[in-house]
C-alpha positions as a Markdown table, in Angstrom:
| # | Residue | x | y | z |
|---|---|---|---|---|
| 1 | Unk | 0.0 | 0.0 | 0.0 |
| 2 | Unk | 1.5 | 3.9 | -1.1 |
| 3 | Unk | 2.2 | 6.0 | 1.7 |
| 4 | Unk | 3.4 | 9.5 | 1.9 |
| 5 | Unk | 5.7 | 10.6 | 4.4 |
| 6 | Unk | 4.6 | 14.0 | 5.5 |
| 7 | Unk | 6.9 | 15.0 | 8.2 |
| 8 | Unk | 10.2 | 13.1 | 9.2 |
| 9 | Unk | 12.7 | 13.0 | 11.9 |
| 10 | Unk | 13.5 | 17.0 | 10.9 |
| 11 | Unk | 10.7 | 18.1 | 12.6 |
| 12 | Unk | 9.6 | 19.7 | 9.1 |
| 13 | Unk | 6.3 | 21.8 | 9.9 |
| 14 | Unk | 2.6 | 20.1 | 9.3 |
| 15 | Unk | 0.0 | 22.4 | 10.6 |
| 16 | Unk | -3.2 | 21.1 | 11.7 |
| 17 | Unk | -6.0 | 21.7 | 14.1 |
| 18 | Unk | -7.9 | 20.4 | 17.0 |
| 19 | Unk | -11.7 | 19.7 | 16.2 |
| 20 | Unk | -11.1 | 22.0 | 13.1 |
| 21 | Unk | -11.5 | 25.0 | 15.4 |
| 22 | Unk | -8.4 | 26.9 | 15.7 |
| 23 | Unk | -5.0 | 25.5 | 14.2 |
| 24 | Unk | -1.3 | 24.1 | 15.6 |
| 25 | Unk | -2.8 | 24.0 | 19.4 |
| 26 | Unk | -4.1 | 20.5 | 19.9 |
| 27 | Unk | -5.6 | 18.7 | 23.0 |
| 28 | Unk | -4.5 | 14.8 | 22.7 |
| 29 | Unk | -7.6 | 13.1 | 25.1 |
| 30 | Unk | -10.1 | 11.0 | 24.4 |
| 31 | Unk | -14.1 | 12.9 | 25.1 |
| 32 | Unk | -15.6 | 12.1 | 28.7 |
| 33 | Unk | -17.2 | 9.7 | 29.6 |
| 34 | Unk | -16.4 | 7.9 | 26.1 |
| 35 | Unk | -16.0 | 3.9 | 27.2 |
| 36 | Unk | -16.1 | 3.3 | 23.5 |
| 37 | Unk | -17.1 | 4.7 | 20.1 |
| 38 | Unk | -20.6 | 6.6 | 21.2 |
| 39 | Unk | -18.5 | 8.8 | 23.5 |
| 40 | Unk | -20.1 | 12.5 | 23.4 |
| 41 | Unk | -18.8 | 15.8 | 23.8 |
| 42 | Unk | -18.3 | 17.5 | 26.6 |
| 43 | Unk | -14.8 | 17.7 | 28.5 |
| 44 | Unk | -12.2 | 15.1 | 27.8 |
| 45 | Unk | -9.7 | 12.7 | 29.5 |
| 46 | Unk | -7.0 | 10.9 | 29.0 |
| 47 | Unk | -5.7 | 7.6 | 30.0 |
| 48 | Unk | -9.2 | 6.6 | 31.3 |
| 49 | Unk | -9.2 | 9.7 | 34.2 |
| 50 | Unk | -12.4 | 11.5 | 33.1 |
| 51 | Unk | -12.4 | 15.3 | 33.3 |
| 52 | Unk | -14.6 | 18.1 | 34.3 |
| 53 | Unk | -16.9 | 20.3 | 31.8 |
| 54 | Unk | -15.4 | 22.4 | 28.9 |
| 55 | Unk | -15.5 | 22.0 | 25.0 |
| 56 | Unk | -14.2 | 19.7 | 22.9 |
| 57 | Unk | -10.5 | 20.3 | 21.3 |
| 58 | Unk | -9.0 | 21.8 | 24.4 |
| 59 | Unk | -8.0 | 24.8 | 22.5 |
| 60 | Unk | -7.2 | 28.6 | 24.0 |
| 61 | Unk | -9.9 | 31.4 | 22.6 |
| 62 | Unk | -9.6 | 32.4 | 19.3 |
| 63 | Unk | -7.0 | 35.8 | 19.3 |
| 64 | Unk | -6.0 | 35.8 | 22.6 |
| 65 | Unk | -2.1 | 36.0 | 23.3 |
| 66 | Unk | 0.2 | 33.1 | 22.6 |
| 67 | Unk | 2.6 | 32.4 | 26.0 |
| 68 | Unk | 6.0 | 33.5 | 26.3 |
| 69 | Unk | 6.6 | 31.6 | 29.8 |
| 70 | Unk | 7.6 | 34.2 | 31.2 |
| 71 | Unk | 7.0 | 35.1 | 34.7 |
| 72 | Unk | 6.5 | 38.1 | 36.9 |
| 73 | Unk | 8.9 | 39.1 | 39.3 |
| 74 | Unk | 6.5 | 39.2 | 42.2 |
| 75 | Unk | 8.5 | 40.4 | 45.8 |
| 76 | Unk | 10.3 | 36.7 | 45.3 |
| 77 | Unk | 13.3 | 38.5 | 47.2 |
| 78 | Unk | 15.7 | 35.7 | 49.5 |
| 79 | Unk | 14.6 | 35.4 | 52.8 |
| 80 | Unk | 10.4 | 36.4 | 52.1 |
| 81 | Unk | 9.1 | 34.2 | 54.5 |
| 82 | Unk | 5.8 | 34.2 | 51.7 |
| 83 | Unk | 7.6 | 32.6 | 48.8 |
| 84 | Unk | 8.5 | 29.1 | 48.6 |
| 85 | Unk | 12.2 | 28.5 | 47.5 |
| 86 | Unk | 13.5 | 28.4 | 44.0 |
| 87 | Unk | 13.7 | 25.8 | 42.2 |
| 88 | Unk | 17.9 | 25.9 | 41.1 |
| 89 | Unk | 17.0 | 26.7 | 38.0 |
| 90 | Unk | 14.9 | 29.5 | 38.3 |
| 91 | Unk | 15.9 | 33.4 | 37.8 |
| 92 | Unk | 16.1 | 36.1 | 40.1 |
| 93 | Unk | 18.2 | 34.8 | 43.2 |
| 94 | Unk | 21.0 | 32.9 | 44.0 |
| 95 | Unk | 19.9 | 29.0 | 43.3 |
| 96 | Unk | 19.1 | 30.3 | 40.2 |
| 97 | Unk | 21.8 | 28.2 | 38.6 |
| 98 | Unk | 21.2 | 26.1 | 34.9 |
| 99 | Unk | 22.7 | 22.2 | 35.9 |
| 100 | Unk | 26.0 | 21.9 | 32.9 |
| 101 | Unk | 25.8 | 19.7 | 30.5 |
| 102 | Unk | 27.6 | 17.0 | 31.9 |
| 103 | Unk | 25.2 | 16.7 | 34.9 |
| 104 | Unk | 21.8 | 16.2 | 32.6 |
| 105 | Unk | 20.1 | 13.1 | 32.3 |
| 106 | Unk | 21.4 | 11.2 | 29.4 |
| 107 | Unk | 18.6 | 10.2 | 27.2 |
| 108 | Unk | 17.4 | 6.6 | 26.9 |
| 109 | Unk | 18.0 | 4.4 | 24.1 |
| 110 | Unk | 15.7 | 3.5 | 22.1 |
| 111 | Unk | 16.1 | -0.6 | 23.1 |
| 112 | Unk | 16.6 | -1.9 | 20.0 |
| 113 | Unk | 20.1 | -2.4 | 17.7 |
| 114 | Unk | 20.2 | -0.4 | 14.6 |
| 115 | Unk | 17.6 | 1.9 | 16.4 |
| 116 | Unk | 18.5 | 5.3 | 17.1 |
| 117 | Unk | 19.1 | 6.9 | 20.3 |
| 118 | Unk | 15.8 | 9.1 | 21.5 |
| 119 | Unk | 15.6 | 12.6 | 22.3 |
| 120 | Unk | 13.3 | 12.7 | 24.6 |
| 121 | Unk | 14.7 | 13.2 | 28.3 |
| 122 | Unk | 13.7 | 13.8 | 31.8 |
| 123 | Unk | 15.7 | 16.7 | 31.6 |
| 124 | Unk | 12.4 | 18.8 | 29.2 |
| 125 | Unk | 9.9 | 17.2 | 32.4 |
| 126 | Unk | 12.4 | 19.2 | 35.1 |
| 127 | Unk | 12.4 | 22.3 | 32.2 |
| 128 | Unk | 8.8 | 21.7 | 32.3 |
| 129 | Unk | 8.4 | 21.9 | 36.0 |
| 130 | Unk | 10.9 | 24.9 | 36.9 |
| 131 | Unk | 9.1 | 27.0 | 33.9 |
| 132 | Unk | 5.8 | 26.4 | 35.9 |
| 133 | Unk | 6.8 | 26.3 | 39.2 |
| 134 | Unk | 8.5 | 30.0 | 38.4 |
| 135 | Unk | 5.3 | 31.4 | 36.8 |
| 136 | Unk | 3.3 | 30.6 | 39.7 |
| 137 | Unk | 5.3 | 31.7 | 42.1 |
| 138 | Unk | 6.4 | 35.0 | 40.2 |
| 139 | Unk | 9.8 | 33.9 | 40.0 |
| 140 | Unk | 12.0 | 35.5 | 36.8 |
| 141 | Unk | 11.5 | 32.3 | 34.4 |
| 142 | Unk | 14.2 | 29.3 | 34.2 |
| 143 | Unk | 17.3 | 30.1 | 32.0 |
| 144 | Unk | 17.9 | 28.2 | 28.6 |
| 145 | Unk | 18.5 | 24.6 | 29.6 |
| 146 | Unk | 21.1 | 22.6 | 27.9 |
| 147 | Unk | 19.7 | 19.8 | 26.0 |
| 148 | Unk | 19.0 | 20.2 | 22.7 |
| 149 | Unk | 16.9 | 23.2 | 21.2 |
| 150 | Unk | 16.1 | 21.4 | 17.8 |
| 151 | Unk | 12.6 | 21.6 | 16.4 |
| 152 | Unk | 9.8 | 19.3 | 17.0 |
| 153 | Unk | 5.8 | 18.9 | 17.3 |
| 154 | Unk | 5.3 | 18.4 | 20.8 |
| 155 | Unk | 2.9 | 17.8 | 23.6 |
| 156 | Unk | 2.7 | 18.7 | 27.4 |
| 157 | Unk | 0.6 | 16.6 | 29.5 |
| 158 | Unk | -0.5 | 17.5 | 32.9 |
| 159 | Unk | -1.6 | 14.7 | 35.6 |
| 160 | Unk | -3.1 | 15.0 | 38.9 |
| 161 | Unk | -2.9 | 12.4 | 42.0 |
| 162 | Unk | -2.3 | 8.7 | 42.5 |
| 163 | Unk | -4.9 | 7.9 | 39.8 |
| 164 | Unk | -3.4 | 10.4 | 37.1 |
| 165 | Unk | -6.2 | 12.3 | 35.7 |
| 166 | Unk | -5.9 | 14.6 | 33.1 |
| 167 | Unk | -5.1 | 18.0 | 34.4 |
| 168 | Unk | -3.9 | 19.4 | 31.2 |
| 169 | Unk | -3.2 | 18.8 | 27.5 |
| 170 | Unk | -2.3 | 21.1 | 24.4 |
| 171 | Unk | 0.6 | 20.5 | 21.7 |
| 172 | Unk | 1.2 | 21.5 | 18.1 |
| 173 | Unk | 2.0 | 19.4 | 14.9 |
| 174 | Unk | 4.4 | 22.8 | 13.7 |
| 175 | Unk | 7.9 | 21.7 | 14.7 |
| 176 | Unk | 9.2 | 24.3 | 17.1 |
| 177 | Unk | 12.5 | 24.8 | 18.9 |
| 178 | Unk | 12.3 | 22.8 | 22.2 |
| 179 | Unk | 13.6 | 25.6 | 24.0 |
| 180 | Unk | 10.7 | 28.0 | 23.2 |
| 181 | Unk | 7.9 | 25.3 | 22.7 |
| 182 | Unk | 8.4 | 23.6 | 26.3 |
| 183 | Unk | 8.7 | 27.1 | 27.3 |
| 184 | Unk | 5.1 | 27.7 | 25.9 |
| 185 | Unk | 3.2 | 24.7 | 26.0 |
| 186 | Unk | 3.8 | 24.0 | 29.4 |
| 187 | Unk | 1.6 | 27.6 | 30.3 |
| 188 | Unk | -0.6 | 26.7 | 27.7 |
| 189 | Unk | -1.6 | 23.3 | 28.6 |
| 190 | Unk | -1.5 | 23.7 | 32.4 |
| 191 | Unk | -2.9 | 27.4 | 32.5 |
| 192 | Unk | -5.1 | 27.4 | 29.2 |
| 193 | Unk | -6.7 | 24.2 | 28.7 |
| 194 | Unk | -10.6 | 25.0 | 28.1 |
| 195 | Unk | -11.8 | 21.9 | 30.1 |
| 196 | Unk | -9.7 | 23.0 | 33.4 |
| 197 | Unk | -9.1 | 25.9 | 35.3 |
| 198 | Unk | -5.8 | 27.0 | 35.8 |
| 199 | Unk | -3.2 | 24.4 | 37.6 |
| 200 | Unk | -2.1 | 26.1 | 41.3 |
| 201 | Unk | 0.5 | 26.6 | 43.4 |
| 202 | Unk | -1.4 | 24.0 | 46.0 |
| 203 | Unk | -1.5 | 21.2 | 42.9 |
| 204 | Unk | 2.2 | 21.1 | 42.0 |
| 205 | Unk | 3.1 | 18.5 | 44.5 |
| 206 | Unk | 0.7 | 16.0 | 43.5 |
| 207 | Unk | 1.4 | 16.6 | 39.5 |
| 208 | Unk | 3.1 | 14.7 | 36.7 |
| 209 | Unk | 4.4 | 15.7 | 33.7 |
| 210 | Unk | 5.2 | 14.4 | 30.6 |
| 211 | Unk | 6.6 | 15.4 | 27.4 |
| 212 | Unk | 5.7 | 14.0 | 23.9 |
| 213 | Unk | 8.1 | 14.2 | 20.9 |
| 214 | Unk | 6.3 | 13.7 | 17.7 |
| 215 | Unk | 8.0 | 12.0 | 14.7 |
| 216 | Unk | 7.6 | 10.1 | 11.8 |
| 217 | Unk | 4.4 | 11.5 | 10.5 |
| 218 | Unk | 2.9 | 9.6 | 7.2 |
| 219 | Unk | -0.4 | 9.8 | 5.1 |
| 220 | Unk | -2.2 | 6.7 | 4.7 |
| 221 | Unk | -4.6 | 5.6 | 2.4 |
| 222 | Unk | -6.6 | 3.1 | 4.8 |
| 223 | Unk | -8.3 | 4.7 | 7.7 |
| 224 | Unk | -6.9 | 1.2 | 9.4 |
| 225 | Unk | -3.0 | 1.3 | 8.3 |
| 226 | Unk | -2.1 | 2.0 | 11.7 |
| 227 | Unk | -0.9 | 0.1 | 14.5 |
| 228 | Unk | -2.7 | 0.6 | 18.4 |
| 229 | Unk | 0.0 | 1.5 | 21.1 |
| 230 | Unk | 2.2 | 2.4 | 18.6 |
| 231 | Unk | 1.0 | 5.0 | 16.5 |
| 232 | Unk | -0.9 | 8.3 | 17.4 |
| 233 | Unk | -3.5 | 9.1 | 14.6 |
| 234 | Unk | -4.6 | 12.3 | 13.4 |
| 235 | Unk | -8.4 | 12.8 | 11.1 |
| 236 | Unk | -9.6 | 15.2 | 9.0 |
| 237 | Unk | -13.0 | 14.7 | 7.9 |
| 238 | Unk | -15.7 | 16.8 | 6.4 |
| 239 | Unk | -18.7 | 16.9 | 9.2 |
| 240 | Unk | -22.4 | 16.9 | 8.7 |
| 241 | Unk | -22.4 | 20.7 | 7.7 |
| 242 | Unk | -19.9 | 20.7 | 5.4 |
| 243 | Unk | -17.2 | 22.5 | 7.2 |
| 244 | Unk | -13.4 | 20.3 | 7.5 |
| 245 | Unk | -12.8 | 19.0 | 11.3 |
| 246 | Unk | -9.6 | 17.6 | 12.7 |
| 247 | Unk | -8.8 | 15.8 | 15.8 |
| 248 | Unk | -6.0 | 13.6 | 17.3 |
| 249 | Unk | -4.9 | 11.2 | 20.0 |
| 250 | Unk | -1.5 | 10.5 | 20.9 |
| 251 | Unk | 0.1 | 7.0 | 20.6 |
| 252 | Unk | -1.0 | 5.9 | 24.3 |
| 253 | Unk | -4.6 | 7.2 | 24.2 |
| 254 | Unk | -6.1 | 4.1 | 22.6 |
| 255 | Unk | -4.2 | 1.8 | 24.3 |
| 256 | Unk | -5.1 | 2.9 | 27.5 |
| 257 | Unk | -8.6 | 3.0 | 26.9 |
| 258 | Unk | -8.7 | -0.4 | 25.7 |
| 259 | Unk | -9.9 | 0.1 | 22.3 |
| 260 | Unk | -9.5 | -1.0 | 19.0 |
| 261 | Unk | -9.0 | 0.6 | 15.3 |
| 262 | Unk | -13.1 | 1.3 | 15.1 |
| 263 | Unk | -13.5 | 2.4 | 18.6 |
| 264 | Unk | -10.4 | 4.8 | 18.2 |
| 265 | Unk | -11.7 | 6.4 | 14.9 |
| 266 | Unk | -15.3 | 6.6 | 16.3 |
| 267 | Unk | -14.4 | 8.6 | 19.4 |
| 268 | Unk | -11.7 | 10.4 | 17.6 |
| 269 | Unk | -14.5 | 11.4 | 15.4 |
| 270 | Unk | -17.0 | 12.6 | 18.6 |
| 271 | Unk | -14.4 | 14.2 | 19.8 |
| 272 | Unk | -14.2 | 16.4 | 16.6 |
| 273 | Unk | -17.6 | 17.6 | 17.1 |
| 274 | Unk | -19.2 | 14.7 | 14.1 |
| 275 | Unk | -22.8 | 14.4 | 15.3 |
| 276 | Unk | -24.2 | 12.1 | 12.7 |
| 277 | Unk | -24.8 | 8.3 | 12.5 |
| 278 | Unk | -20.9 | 6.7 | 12.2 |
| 279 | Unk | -21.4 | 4.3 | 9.1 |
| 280 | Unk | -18.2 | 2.2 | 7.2 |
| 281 | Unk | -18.6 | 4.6 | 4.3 |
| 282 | Unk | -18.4 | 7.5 | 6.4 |
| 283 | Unk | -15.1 | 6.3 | 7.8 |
| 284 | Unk | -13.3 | 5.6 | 4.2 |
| 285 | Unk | -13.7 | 9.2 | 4.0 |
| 286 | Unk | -11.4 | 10.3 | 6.8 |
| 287 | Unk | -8.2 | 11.5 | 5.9 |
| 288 | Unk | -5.8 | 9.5 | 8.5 |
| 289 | Unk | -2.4 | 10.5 | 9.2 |
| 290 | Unk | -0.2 | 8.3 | 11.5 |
| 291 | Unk | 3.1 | 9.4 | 13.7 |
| 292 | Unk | 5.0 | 8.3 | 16.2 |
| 293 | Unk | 5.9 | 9.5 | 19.8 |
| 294 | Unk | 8.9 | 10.0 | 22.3 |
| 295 | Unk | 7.3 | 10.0 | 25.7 |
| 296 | Unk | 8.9 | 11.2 | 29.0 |
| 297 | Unk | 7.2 | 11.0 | 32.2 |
| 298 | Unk | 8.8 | 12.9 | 35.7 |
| 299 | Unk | 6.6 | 13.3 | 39.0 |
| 300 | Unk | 6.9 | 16.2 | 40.9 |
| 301 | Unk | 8.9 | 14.4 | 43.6 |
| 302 | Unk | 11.2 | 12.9 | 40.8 |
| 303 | Unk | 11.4 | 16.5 | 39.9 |
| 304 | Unk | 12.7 | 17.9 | 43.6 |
| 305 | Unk | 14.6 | 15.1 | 44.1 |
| 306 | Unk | 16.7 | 15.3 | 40.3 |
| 307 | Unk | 16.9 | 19.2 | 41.1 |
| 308 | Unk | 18.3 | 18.6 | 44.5 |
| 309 | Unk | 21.1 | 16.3 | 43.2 |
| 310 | Unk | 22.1 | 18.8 | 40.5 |
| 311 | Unk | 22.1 | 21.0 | 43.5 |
| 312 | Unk | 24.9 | 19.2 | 44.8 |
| 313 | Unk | 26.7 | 18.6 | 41.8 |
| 314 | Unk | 26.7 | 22.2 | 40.6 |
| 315 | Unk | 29.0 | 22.8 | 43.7 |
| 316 | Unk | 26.6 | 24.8 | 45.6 |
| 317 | Unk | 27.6 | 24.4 | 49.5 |
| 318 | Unk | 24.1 | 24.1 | 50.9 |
| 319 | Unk | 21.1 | 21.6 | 50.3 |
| 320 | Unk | 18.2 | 23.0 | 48.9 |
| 321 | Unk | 15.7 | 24.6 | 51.9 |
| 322 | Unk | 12.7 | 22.2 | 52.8 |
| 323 | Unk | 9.4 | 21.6 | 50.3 |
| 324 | Unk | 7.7 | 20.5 | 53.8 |
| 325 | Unk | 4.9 | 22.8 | 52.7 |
| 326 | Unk | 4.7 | 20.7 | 49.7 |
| 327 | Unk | 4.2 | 17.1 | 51.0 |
């Protein structure tokens, strides 16, 4: 069967949108409630954790400002018995140290000869953290970190408690500079997801971040050319009134929900806001596009602890002062 690569490992730039409504900032969850293919609209969740109210798609309003990361300096001053201490890599006082290059966690492999090595590290979670952790606490943001700033479609994910639920999701499918596009999408999805409020300063002990890497994006010509667990999917599809929809899950999303190719494609299609009868026809229709995913996951203890060993190693003479507030 033909397929078309669309994007490689260069991170070359496919824009798309979420439920067709506004373009390149994408939720990644399956619609509430949805235990199979009839799943309606609603909020969304991911990973089975059903979440609260809001529309479809996830998506910020339509014109409002696209986030910088960067933080307020908000009377963070050493020794303000009001602010929590900085994480080491956070601006504005004197942890505010960036770990060297030599101390970052080296990447996994891949676990397979001939593959190659991913790019994907815990180090973009702890980025991920310290940009929030400094926004919330008015903190001057977290310097450049050092792993690599190549361009790539990405995804934040948020999670929330023992039982993970969905506290957050946005991404794009335009490859941006992992410096900048962490820096962004880890406001966006934990401060502008539609279905959520805001993530706060009480939450960040009990959250879990991960970081999605998107690569290896083809066209297919079978709505059922691709492979549960392994790839993420992405439809575009004309919907009852004529106007063009899109929607996506990541690689994990149908796995986790236990379904198959059908189920997926149904709920992918709720999801997009496709109110009609689902028929076979119907779903020859859909324009599929498969990818792949790098996928790092870091608590926010893994976080503390991983910040307070680079502490050490960046030849700082003190520990870290206590997160007892946090636990």
């Amino acid at each position: 069967m033909g397929r078309k690569r669309c994007v490689g490992g260069d991170g070359s730039k496919m824009a798309a949108g979420c439920c067709g409504v506004k373009k390149q900032k994408l939720s990644s969850s399956p619609p509430s409630g949805s235990a199979g293919p009839g799943g309606g609209g609603g909020g969304s969740h991911c990973g089975g954790a059903a979440a609260a109210g809001g529309e479809p798609g996830a998506l910020p309003p339509p014109g409002g400002p696209r986030l910088n990361g960067l933080g307020v300096l908000a009377g963070g001053a050493a020794g303000c018995a009001l602010s929590p201490p900085l994480p080491p890599s956070c601006g504005g006082g004197p942890a505010g140290l960036s770990p060297p290059a030599s101390s970052l966690l080296a990447s996994p492999g891949s676990g397979g000869p001939g593959c190659r090595k991913m790019v994907v590290s815990a180090e973009m979670c702890c980025f991920c953290f310290d940009v929030l952790y400094c926004h919330l606490y008015g903190y001057q943001p977290p310097r450049s970190p050092r792993f690599t700033n190549d361009p790539y479609p990405l995804f934040v994910t948020w999670k929330i408690g023992r039982d993970k639920r969905l506290r957050g999701c946005i991404g794009t499918f335009s490859a941006m500079n992992l410096h900048s596009g962490l820096r962004e999408y880890t406001l966006t999805s934990a401060l502008k997801d539609s279905r959520f409020p805001p993530v706060t300063r009480d939450e960040l002990p009990r959250l879990f971040c991960s970081v999605s890497l998107l690569t290896n994006f083809e066209d297919v010509c079978d709505y059922m050319d691709w492979e549960v667990g392994v790839h993420g999917i992405r439809i575009e599809f004309i919907n009852e009134k004529g106007s063009k929809r899109t929607a996506t899950y990541l690689p994990e999303v149908a796995k986790e929900q236990g379904w198959d190719h059908i189920q997926t494609i149904d709920s992918l299609l709720r999801k997009g806001g496709y109110k009609a009868p689902i028929t076979n026809e119907f779903r020859k229709t859909i324009k599929l596009t498969r990818y792949r995913s790098e996928k790092m996951t870091m608590s926010y203890t893994e976080y503390l602890a991983h910040r307070q060993h680079h502490h050490f190693q960046n030849g700082i003479g003190h520990p870290l002062p206590p997160y007892n507030h946090y636990s």
